[in-house]
Backbone atoms as SQL, in Angstrom:
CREATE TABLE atoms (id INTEGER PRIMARY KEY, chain TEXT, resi INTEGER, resn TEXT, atom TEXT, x REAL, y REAL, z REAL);
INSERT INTO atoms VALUES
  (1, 'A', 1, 'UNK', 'N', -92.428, 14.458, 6.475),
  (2, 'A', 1, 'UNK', 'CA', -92.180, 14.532, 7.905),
  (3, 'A', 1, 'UNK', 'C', -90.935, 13.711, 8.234),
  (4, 'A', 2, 'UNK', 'N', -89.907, 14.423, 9.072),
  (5, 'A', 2, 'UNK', 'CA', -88.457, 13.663, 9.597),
  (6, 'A', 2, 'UNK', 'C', -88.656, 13.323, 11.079),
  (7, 'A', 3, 'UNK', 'N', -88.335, 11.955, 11.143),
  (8, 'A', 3, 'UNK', 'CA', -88.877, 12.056, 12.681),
  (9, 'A', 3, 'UNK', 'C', -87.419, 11.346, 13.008),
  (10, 'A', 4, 'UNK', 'N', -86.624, 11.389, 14.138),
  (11, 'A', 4, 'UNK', 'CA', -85.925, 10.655, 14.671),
  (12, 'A', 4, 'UNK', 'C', -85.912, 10.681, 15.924),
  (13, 'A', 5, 'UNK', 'N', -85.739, 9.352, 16.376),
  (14, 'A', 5, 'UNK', 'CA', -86.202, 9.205, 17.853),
  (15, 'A', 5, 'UNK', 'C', -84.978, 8.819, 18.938),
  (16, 'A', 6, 'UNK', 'N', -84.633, 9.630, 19.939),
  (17, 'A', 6, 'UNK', 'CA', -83.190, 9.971, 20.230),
  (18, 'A', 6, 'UNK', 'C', -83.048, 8.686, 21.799),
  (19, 'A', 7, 'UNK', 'N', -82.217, 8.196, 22.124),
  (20, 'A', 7, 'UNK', 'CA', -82.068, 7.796, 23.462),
  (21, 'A', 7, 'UNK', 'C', -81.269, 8.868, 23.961),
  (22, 'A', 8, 'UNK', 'N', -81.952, 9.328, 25.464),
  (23, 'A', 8, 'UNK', 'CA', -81.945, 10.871, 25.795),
  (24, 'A', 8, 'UNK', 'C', -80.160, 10.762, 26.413),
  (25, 'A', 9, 'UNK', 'N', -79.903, 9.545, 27.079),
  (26, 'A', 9, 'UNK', 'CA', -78.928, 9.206, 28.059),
  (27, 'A', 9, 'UNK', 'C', -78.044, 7.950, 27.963),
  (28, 'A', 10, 'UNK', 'N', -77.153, 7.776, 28.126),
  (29, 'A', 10, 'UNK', 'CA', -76.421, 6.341, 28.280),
  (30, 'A', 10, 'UNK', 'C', -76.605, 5.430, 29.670),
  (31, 'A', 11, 'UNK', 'N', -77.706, 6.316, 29.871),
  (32, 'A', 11, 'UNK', 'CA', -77.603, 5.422, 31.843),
  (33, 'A', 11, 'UNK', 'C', -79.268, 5.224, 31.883),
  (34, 'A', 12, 'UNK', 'N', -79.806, 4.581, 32.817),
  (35, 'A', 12, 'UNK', 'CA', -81.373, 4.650, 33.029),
  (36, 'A', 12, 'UNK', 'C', -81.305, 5.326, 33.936),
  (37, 'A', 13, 'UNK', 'N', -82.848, 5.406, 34.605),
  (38, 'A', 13, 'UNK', 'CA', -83.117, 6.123, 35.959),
  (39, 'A', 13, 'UNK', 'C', -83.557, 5.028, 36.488),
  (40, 'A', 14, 'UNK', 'N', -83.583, 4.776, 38.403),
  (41, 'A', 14, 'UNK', 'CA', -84.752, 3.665, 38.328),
  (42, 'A', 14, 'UNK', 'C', -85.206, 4.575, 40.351),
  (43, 'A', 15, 'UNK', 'N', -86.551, 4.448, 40.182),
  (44, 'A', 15, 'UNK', 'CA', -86.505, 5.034, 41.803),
  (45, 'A', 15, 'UNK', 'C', -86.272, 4.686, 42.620),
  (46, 'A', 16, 'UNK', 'N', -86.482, 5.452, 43.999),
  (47, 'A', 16, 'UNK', 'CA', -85.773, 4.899, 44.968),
  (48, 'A', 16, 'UNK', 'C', -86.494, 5.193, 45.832),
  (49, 'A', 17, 'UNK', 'N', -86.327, 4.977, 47.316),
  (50, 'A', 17, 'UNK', 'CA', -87.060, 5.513, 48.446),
  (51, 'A', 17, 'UNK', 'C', -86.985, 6.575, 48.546),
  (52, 'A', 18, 'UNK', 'N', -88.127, 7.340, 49.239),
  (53, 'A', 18, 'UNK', 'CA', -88.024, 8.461, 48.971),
  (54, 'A', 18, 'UNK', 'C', -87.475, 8.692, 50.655),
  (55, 'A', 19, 'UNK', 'N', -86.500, 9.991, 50.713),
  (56, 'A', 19, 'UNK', 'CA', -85.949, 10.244, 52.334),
  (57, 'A', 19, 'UNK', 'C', -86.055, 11.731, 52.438),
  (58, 'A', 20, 'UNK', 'N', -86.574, 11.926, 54.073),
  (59, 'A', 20, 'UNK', 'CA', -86.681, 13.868, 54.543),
  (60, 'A', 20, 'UNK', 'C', -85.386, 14.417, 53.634),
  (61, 'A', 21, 'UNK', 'N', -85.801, 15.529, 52.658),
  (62, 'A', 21, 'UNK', 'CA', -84.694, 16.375, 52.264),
  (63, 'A', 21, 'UNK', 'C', -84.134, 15.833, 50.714),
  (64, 'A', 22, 'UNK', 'N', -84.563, 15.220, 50.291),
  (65, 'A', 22, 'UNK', 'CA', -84.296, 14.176, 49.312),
  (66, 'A', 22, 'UNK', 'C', -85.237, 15.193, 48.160),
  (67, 'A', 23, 'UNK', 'N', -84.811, 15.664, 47.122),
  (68, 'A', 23, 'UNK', 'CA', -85.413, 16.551, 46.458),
  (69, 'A', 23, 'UNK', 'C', -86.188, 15.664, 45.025),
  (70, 'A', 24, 'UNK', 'N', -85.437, 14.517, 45.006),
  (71, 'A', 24, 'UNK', 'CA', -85.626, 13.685, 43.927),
  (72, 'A', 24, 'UNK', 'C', -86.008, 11.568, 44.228),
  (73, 'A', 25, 'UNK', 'N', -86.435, 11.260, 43.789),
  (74, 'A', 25, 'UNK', 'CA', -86.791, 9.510, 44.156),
  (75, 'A', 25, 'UNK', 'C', -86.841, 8.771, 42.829),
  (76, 'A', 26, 'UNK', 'N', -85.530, 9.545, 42.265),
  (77, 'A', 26, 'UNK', 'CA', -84.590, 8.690, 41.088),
  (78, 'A', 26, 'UNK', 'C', -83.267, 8.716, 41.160),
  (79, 'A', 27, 'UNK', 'N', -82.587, 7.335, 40.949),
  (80, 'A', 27, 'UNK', 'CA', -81.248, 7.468, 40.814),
  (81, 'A', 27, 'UNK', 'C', -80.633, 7.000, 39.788),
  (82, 'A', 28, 'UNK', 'N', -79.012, 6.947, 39.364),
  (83, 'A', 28, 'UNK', 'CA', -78.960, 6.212, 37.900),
  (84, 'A', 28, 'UNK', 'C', -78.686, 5.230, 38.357),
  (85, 'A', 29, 'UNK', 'N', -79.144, 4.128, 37.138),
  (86, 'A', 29, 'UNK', 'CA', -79.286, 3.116, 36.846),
  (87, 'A', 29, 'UNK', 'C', -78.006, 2.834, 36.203),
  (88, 'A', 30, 'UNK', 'N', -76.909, 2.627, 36.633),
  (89, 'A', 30, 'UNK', 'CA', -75.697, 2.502, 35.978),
  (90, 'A', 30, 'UNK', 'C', -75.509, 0.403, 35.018),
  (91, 'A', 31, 'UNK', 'N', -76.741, 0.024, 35.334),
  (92, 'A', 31, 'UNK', 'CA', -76.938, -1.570, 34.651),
  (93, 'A', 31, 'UNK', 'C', -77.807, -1.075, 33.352),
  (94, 'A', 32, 'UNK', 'N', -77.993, -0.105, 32.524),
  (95, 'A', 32, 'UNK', 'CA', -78.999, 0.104, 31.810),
  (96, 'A', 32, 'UNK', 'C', -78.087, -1.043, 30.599),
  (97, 'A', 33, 'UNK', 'N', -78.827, -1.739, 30.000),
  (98, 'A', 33, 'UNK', 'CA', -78.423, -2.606, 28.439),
  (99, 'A', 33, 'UNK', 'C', -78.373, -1.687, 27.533),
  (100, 'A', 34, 'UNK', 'N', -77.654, -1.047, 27.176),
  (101, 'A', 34, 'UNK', 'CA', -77.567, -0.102, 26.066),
  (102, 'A', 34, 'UNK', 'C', -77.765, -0.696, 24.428),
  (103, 'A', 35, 'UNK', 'N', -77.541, -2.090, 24.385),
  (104, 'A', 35, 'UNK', 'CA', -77.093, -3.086, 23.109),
  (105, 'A', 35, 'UNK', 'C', -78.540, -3.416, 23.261),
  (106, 'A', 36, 'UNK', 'N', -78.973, -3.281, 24.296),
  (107, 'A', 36, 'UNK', 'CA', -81.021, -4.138, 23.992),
  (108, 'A', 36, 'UNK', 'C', -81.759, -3.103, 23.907),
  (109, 'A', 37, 'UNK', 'N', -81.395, -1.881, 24.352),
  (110, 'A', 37, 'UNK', 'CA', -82.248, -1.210, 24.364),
  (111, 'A', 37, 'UNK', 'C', -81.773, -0.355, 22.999),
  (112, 'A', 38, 'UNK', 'N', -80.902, -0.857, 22.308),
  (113, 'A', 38, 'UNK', 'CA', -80.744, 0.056, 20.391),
  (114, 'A', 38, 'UNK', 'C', -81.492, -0.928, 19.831),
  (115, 'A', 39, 'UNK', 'N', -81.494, -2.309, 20.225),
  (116, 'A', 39, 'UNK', 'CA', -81.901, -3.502, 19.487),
  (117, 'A', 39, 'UNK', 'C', -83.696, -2.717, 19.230),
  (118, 'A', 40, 'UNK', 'N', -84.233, -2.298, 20.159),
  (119, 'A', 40, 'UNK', 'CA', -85.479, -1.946, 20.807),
  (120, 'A', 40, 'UNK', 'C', -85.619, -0.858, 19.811),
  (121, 'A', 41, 'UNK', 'N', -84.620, -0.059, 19.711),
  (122, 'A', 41, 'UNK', 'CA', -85.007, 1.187, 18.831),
  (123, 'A', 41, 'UNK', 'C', -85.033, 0.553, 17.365),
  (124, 'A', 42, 'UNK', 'N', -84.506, -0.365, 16.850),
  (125, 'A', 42, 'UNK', 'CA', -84.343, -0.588, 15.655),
  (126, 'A', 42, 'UNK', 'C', -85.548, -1.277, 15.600),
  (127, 'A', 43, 'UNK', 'N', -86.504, -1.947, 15.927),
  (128, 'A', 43, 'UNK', 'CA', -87.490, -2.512, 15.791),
  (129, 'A', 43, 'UNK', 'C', -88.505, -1.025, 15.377),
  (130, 'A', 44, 'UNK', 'N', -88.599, 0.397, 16.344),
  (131, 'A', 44, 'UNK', 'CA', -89.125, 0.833, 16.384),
  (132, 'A', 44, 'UNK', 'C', -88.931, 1.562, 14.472),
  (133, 'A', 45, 'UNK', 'N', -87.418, 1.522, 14.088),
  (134, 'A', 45, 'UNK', 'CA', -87.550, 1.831, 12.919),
  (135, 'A', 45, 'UNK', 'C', -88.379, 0.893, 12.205),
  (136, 'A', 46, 'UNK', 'N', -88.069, -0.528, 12.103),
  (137, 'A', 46, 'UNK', 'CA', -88.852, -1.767, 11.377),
  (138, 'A', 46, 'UNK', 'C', -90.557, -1.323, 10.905),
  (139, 'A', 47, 'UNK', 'N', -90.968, -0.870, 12.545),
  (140, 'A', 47, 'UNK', 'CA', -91.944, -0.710, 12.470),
  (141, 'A', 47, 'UNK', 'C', -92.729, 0.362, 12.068),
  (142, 'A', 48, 'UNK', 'N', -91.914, 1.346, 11.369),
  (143, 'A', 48, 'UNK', 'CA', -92.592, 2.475, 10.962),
  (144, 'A', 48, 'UNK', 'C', -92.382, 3.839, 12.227),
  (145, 'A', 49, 'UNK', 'N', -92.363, 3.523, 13.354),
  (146, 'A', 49, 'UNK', 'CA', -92.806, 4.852, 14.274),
  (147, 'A', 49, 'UNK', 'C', -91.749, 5.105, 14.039),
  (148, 'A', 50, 'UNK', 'N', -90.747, 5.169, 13.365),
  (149, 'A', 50, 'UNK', 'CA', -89.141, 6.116, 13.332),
  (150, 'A', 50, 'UNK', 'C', -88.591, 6.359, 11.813),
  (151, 'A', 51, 'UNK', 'N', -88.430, 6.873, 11.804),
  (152, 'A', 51, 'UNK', 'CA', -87.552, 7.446, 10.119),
  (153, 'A', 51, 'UNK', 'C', -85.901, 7.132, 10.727),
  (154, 'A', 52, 'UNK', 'N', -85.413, 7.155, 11.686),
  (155, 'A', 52, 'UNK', 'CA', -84.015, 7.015, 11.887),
  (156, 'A', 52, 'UNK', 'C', -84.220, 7.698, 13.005),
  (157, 'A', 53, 'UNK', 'N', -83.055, 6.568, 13.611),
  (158, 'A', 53, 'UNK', 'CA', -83.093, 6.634, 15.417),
  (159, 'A', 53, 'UNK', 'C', -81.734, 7.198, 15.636),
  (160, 'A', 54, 'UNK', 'N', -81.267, 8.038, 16.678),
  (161, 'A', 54, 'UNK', 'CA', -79.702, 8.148, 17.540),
  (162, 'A', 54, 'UNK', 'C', -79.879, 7.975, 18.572),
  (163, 'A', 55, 'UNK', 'N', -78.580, 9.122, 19.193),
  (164, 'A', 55, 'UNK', 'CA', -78.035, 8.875, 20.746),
  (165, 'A', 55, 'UNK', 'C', -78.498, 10.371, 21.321),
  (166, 'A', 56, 'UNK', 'N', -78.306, 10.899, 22.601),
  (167, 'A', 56, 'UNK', 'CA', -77.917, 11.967, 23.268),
  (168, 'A', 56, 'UNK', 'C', -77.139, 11.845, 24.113),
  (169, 'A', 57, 'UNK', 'N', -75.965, 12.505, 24.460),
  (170, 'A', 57, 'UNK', 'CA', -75.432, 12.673, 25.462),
  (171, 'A', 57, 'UNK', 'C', -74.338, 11.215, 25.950),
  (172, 'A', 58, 'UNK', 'N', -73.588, 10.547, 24.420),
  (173, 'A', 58, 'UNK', 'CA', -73.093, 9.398, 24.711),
  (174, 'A', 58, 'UNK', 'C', -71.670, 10.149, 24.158),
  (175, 'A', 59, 'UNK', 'N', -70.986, 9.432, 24.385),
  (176, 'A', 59, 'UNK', 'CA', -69.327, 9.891, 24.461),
  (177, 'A', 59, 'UNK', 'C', -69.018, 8.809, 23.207),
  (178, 'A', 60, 'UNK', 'N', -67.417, 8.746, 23.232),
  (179, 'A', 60, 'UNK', 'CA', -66.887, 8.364, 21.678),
  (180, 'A', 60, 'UNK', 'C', -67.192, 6.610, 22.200),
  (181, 'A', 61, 'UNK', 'N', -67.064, 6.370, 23.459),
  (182, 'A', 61, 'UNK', 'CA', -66.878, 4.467, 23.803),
  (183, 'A', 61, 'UNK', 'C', -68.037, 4.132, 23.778),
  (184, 'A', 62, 'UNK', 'N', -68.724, 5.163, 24.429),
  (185, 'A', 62, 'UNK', 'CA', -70.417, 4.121, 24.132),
  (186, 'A', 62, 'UNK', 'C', -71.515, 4.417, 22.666),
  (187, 'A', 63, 'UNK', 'N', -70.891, 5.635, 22.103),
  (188, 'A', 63, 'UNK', 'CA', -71.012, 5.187, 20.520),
  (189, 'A', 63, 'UNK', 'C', -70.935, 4.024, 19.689),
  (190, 'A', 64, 'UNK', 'N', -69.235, 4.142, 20.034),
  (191, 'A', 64, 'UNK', 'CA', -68.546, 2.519, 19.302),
  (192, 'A', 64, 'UNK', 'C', -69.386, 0.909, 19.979),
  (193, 'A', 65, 'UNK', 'N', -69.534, 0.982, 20.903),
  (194, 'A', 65, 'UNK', 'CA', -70.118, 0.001, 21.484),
  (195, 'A', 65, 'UNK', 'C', -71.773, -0.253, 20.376),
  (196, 'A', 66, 'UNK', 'N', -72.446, 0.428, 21.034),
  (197, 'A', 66, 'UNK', 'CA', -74.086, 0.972, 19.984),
  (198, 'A', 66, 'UNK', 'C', -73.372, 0.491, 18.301),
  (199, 'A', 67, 'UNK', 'N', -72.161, 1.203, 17.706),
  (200, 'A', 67, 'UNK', 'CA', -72.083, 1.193, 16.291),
  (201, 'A', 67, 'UNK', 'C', -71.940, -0.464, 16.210),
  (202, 'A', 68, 'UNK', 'N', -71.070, -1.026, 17.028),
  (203, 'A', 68, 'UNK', 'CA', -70.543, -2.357, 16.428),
  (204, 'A', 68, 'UNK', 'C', -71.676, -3.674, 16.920),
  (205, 'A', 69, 'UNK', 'N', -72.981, -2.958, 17.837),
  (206, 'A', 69, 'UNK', 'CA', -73.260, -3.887, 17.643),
  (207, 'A', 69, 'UNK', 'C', -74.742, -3.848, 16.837),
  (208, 'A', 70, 'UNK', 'N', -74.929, -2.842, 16.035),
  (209, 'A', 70, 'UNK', 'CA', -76.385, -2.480, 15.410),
  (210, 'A', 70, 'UNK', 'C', -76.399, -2.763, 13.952),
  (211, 'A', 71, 'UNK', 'N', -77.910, -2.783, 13.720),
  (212, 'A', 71, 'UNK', 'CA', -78.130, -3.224, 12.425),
  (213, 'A', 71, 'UNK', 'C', -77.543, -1.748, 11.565),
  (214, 'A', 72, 'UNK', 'N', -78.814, -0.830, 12.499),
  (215, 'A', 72, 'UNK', 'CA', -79.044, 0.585, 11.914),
  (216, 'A', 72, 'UNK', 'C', -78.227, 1.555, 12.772),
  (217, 'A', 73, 'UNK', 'N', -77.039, 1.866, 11.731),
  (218, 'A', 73, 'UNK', 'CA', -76.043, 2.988, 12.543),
  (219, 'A', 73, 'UNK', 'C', -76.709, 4.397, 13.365),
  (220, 'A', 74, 'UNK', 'N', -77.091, 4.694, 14.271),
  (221, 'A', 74, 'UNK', 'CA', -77.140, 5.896, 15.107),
  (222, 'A', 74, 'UNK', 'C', -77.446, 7.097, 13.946),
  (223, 'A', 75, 'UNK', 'N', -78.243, 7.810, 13.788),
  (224, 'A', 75, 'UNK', 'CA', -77.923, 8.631, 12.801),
  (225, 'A', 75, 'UNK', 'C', -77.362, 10.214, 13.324),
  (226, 'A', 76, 'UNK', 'N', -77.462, 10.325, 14.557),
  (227, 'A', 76, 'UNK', 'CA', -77.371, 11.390, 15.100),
  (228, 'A', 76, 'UNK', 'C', -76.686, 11.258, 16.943),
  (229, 'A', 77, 'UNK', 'N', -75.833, 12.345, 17.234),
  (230, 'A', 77, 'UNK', 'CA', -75.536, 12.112, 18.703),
  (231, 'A', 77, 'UNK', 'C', -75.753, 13.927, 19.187),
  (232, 'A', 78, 'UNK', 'N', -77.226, 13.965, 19.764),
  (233, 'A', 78, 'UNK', 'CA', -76.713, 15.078, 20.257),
  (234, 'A', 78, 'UNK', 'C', -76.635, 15.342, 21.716),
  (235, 'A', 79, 'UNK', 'N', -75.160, 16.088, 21.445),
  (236, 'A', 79, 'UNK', 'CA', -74.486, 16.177, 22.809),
  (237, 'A', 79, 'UNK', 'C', -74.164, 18.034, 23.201),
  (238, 'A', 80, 'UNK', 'N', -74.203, 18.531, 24.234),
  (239, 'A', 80, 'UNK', 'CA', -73.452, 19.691, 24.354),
  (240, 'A', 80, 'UNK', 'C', -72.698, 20.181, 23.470),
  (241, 'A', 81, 'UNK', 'N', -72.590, 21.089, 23.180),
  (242, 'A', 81, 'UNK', 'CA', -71.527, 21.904, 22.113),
  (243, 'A', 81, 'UNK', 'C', -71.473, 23.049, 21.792),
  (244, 'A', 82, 'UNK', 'N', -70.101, 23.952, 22.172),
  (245, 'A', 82, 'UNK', 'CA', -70.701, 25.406, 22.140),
  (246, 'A', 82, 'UNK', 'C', -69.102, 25.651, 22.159),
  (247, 'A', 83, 'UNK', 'N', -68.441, 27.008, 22.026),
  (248, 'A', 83, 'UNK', 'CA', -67.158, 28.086, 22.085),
  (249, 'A', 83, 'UNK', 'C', -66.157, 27.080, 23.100),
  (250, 'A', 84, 'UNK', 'N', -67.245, 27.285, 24.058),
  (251, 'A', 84, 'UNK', 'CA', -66.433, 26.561, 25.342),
  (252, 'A', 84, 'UNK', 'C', -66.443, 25.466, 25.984),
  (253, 'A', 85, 'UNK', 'N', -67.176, 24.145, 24.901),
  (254, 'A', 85, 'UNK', 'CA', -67.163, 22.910, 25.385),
  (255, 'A', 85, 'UNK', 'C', -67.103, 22.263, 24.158),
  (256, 'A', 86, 'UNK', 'N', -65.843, 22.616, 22.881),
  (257, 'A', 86, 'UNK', 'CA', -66.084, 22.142, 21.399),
  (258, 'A', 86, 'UNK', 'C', -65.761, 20.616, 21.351),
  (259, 'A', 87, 'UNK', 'N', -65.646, 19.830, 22.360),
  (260, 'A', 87, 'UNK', 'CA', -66.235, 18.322, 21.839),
  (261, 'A', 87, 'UNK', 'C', -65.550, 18.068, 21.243),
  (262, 'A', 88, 'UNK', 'N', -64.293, 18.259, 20.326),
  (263, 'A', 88, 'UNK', 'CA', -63.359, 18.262, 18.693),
  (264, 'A', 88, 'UNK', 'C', -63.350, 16.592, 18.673),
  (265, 'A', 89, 'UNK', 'N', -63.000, 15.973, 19.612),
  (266, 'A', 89, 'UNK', 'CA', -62.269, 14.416, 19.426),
  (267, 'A', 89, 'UNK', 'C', -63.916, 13.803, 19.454),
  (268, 'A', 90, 'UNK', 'N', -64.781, 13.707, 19.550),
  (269, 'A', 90, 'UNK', 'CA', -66.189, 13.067, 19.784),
  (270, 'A', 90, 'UNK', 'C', -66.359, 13.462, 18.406),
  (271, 'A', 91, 'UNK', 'N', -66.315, 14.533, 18.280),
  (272, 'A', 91, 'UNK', 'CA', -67.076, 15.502, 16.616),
  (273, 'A', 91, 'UNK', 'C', -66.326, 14.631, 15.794),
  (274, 'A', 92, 'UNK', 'N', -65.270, 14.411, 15.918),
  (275, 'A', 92, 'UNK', 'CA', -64.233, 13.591, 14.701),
  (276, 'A', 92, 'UNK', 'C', -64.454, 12.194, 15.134),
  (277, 'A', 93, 'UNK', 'N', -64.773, 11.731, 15.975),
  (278, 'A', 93, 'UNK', 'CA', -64.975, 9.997, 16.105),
  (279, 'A', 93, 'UNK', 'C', -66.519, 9.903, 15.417),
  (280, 'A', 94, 'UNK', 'N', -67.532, 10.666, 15.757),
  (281, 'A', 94, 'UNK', 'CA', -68.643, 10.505, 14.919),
  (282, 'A', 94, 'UNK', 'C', -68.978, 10.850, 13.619),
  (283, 'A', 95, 'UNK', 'N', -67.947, 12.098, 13.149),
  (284, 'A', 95, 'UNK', 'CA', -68.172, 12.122, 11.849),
  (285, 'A', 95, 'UNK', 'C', -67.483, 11.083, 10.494),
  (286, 'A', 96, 'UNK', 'N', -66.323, 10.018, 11.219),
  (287, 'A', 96, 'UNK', 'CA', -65.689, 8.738, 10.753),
  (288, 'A', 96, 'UNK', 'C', -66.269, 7.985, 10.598),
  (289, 'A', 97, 'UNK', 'N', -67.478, 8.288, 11.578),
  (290, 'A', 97, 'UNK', 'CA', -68.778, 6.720, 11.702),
  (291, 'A', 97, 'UNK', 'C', -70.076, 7.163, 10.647),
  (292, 'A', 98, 'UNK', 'N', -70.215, 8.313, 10.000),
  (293, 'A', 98, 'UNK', 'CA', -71.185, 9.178, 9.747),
  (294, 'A', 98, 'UNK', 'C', -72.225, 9.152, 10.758),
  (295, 'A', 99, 'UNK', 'N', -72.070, 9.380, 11.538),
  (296, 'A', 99, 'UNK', 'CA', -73.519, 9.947, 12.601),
  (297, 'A', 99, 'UNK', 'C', -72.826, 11.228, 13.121),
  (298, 'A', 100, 'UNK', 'N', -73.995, 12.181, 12.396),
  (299, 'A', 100, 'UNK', 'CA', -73.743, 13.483, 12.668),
  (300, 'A', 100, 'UNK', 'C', -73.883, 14.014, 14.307),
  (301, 'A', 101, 'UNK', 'N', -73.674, 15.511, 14.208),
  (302, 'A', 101, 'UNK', 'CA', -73.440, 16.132, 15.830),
  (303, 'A', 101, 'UNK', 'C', -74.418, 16.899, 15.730),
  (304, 'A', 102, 'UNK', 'N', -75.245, 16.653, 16.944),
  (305, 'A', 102, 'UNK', 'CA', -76.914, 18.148, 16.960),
  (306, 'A', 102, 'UNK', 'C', -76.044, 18.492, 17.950),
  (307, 'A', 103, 'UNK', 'N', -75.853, 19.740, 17.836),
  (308, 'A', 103, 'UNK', 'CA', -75.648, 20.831, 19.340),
  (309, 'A', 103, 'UNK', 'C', -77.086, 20.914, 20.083),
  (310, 'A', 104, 'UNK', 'N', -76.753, 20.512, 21.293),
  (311, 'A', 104, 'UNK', 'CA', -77.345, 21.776, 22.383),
  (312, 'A', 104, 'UNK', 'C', -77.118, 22.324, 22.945),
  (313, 'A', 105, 'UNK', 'N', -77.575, 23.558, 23.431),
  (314, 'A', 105, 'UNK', 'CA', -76.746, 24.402, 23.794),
  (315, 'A', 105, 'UNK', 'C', -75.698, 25.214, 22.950),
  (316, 'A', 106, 'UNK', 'N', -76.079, 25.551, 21.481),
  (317, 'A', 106, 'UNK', 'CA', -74.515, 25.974, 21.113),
  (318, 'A', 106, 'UNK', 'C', -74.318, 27.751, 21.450),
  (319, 'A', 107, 'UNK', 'N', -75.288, 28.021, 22.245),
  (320, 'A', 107, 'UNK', 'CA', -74.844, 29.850, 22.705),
  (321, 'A', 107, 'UNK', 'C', -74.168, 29.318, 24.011),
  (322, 'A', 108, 'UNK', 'N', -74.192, 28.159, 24.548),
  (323, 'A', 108, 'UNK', 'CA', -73.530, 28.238, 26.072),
  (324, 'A', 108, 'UNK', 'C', -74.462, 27.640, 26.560),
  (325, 'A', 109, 'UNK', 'N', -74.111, 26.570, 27.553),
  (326, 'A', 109, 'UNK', 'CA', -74.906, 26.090, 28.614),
  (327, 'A', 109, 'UNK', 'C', -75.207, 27.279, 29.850),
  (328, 'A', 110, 'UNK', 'N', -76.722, 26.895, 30.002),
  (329, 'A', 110, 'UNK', 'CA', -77.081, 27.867, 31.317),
  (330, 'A', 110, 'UNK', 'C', -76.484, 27.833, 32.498),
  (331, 'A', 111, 'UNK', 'N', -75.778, 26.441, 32.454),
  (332, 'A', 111, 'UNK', 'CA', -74.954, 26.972, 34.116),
  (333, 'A', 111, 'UNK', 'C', -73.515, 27.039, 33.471),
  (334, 'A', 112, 'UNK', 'N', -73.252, 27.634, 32.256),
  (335, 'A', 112, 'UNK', 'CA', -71.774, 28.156, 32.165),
  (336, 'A', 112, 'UNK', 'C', -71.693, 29.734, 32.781),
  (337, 'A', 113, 'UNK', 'N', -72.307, 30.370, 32.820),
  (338, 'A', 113, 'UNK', 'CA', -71.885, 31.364, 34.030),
  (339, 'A', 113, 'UNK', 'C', -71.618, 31.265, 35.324),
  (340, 'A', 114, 'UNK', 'N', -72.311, 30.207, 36.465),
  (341, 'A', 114, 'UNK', 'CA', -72.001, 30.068, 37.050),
  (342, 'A', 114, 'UNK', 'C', -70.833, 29.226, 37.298),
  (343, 'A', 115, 'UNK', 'N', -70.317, 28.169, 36.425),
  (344, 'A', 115, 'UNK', 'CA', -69.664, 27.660, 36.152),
  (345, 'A', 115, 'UNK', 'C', -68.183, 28.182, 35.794),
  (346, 'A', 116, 'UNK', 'N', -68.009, 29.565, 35.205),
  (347, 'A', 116, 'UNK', 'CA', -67.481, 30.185, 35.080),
  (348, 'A', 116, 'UNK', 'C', -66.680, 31.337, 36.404),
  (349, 'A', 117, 'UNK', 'N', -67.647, 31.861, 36.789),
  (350, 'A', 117, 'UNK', 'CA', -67.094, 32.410, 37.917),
  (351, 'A', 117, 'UNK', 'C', -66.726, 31.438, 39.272),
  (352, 'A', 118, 'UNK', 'N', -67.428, 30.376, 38.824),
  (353, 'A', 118, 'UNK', 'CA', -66.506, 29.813, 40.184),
  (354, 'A', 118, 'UNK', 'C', -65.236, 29.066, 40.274),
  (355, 'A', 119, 'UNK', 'N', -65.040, 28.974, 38.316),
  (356, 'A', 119, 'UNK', 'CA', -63.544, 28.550, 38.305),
  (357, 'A', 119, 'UNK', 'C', -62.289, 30.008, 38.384),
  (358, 'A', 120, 'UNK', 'N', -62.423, 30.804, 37.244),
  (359, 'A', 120, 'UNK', 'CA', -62.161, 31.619, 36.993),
  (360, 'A', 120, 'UNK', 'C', -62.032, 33.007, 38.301),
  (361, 'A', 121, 'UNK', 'N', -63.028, 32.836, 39.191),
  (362, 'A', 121, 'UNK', 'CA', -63.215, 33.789, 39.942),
  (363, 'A', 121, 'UNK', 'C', -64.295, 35.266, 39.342),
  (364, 'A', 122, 'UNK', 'N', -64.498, 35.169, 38.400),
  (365, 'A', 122, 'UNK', 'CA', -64.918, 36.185, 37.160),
  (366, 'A', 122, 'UNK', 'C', -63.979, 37.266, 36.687),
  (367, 'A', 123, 'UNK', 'N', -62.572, 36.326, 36.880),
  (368, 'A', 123, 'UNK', 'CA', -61.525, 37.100, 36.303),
  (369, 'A', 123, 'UNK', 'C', -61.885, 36.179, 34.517),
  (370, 'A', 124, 'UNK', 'N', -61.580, 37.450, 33.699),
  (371, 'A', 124, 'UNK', 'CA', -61.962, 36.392, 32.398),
  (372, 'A', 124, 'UNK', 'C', -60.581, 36.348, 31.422),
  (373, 'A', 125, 'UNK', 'N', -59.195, 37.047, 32.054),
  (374, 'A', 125, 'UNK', 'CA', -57.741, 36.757, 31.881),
  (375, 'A', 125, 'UNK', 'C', -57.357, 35.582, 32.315),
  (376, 'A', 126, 'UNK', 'N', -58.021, 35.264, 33.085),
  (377, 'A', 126, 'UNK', 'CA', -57.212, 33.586, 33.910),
  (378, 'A', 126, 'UNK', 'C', -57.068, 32.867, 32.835);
């Protein structure tokens, strides 16, 4: 059995009041400790509940940050990745560090259509 146990985000959530029209009563947490909370995952390896821990959804600076200050290098970052969002400079800063790239999404993110026609116009020459 491979288990690795991912930190989903580089930010926390923390709630908030809730207000009329307010669809959600979370916001980010832009103070999250990213360096205590890998410290946290590496214990969880120590302790058996992990075979090897990564990232999701962290960019090339808050990689390097996580790499330089951990016991146990990240083994994995998965981030978006697909035709039309190839990541190239992240893909090459993590594969220097060896912590590989999980795609998600690699047929296309679900709001790349809409995303698409509202840059493009759904002209697909632009």
């Amino acid at each position: 059995m491979w288990i690795i146990y991912l930190i989903h985000n580089p930010v926390g959530h923390k709630e908030k009041e809730a207000s009329p029209g307010n669809k959600s009563n979370l916001e980010v947490d832009m103070d999250t400790d990213l360096i205590s909370l890998w410290k946290a995952m590496e214990l969880q390896v120590d302790a058996g509940r992990a075979r090897s821990i990564g990232v999701s959804n962290f960019n090339a600076n808050q990689v390097k940050r996580i790499v330089q200050a951990a016991r146990i290098i990240p083994a994995n970052n998965q981030v978006e990745l697909h035709l039309y969002y190839q990541q190239k400079e992240l893909a090459a800063f993590c594969k220097a560090l060896d912590v590989t790239i999980c795609a998600y999404a690699p047929l296309g993110s679900p709001a790349f259509p809409d995303f698409y026609i509202n840059v493009y116009k759904g002209d697909p020459k632009k």
